[in-house]
N, C-alpha and C positions, 0 to 999 in steps of 0.2 A: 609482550605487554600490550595491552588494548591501549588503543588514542583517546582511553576516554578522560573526562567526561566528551561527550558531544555538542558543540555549539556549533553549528553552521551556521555561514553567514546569508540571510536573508535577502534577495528572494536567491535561489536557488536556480542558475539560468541554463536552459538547454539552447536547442533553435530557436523552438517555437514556442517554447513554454517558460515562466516562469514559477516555484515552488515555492511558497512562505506558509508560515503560522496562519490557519483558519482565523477571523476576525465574526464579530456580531455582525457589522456590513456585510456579511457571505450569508444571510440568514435565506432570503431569497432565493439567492441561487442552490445552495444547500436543499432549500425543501422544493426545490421543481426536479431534483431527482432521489432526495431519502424518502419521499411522501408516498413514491409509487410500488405497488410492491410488484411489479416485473423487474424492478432493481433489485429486492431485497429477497427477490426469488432463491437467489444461492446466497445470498451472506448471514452470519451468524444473530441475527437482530432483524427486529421486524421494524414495520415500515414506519417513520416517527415523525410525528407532530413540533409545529413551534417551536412549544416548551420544550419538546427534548433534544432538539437540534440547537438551541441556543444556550440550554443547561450544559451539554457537550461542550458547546465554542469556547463557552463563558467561564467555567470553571472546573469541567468534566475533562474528560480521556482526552478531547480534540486542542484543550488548551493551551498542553504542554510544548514546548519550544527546543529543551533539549536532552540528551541523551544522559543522565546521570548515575544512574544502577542498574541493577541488573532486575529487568519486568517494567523498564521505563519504553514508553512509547512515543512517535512524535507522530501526527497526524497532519501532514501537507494540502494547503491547496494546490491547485493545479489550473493555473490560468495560461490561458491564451496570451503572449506576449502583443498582438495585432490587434486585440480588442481591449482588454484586458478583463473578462471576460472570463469567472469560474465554470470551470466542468467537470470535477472533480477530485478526490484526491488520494494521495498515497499513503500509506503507512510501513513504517520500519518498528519495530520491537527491537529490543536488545532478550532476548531469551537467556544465555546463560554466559557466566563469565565465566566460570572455568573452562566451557568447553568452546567458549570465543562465536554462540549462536545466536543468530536473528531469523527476523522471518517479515517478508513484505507482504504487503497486500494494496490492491487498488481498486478504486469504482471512478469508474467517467460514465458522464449523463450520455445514454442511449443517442441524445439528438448529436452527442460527437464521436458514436464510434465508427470506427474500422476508418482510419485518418491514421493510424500509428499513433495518438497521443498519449495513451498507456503505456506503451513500451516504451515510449522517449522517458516519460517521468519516471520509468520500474528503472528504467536504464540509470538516470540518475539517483535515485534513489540505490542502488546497489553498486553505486561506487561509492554514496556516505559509507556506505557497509562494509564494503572492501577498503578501497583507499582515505577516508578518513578516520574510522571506527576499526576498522584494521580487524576483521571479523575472518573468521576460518569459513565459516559455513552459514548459511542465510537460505533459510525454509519457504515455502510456499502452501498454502493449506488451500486445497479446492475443492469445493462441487462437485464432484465427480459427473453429474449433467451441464456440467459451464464449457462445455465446449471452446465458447472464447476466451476464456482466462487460462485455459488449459494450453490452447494455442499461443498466448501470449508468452506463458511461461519456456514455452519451447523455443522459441526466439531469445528468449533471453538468454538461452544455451543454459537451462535448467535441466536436469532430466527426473522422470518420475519416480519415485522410491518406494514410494506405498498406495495401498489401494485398500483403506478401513472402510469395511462392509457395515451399514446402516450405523455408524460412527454418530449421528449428532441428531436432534429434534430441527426440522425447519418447516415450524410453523403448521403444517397439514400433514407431518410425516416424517419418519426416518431418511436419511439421508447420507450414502458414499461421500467420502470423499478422498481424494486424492494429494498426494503429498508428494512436491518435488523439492529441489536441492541444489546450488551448485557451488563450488569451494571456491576460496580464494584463487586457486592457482588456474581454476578453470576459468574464471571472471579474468585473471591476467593476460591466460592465452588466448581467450575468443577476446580480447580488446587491446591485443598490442599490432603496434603499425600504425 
C-alpha cells in the first residue's frame, strides 16, 4: 500500500541544502539558469522567458506542493542552507500506482555544479520515493549526451536499463536517451548503516 497521498514537510533539509515549493520570489534566480539554453541543451523544453517561468511558479507544473494521484508531480527548489540562495531544483513524479513507479529529475545552475549539490537533493528526493511514498521503482530519463546527469545517476546507485535511439525532438534534432532505475530494496541496501 503506497504512503500516499504525499505532503512533505517544508523545507526539506539535507547538509547543505534546503528543498521547498518554488515561490514567485525565485523568479530571478529561476531565469538566470531556464533563460540559457546550455541548460536546456538536454532537457525536454526550451529555454523560457518571464512569463513562462512565473506561469509555471504561479499556477503551472512548478506549483504543486503535493503528491496526490497518479501523473502528480512536485517540483523543488533547491537552495543553499548558507546563503539561502536558489540553484536549482528537483523533480519527483508519481508515474504509476499499480506498479508503485516514479521518476526524478534535476537541473542546478552551471555557476554551482560539480559541489555534489545534485546528488544531495536526488538523494533526498529519492528517499520521499522510497521511504515516504513507499515506491518500488523510481526512473531516471537522460540525454544520452549529458554525461553529468548520467554520472549522477550512477552515484545514486541507479543503474542503466535502456538506451532509445533518436527517442525525442531537442530543439535542432533528434536525440538518445537514456534510462536508468533503482528499486526500493536497492535504495535500502546502498543506504543502510
Amino acid at each position: 500500500m503506497l504512503g500516499m497521498p504525499l505532503h512533505p514537510t517544508y523545507p526539506v533539509r539535507t547538509d547543505r541544502l534546503q528543498l521547498r515549493p518554488l515561490t514567485e520570489a525565485d523568479l530571478s534566480d529561476l531565469l538566470s539558469y531556464h533563460s540559457s539554453p546550455e541548460v536546456h541543451k538536454y532537457l525536454p523544453m526550451a529555454p523560457m522567458d518571464s512569463e513562462t517561468v512565473l506561469g509555471r511558479v504561479k499556477d503551472g507544473p512548478w506549483s504543486a506542493t503535493t503528491l496526490e494521484r497518479e501523473g502528480d508531480a512536485i517540483v523543488l527548489g533547491v537552495v543553499l542552507t548558507s546563503t539561502q540562495q536558489l540553484i536549482g531544483e528537483v523533480m519527483l513524479r508519481w508515474l504509476s500506482e499499480r506498479d508503485r513507479c516514479g521518476e526524478v529529475g534535476y537541473v542546478i545552475h552551471p555557476d554551482h555544479g560539480g559541489r555534489g549539490y545534485a546528488t544531495e537533493a536526488a538523494r533526498a528526493i529519492l528517499h520521499l520515493a522510497f521511504d515516504d511514498l513507499d515506491l518500488h521503482r523510481v526512473i531516471a530519463r537522460i540525454a544520452a549526451l549529458n554525461s553529468g546527469s548520467i554520472q549522477l545517476a550512477e552515484r545514486l546507485g541507479m543503474r542503466k536499463e535502456a538506451h532509445l535511439v533518436e527517442s525525442g525532438w531537442r530543439g535542432d534534432g533528434w536525440s538518445d536517451e537514456v534510462d536508468f532505475a533503482i528499486l526500493k530494496s536497492e535504495w535500502i541496501t546502498a543506504n543502510a548503516g
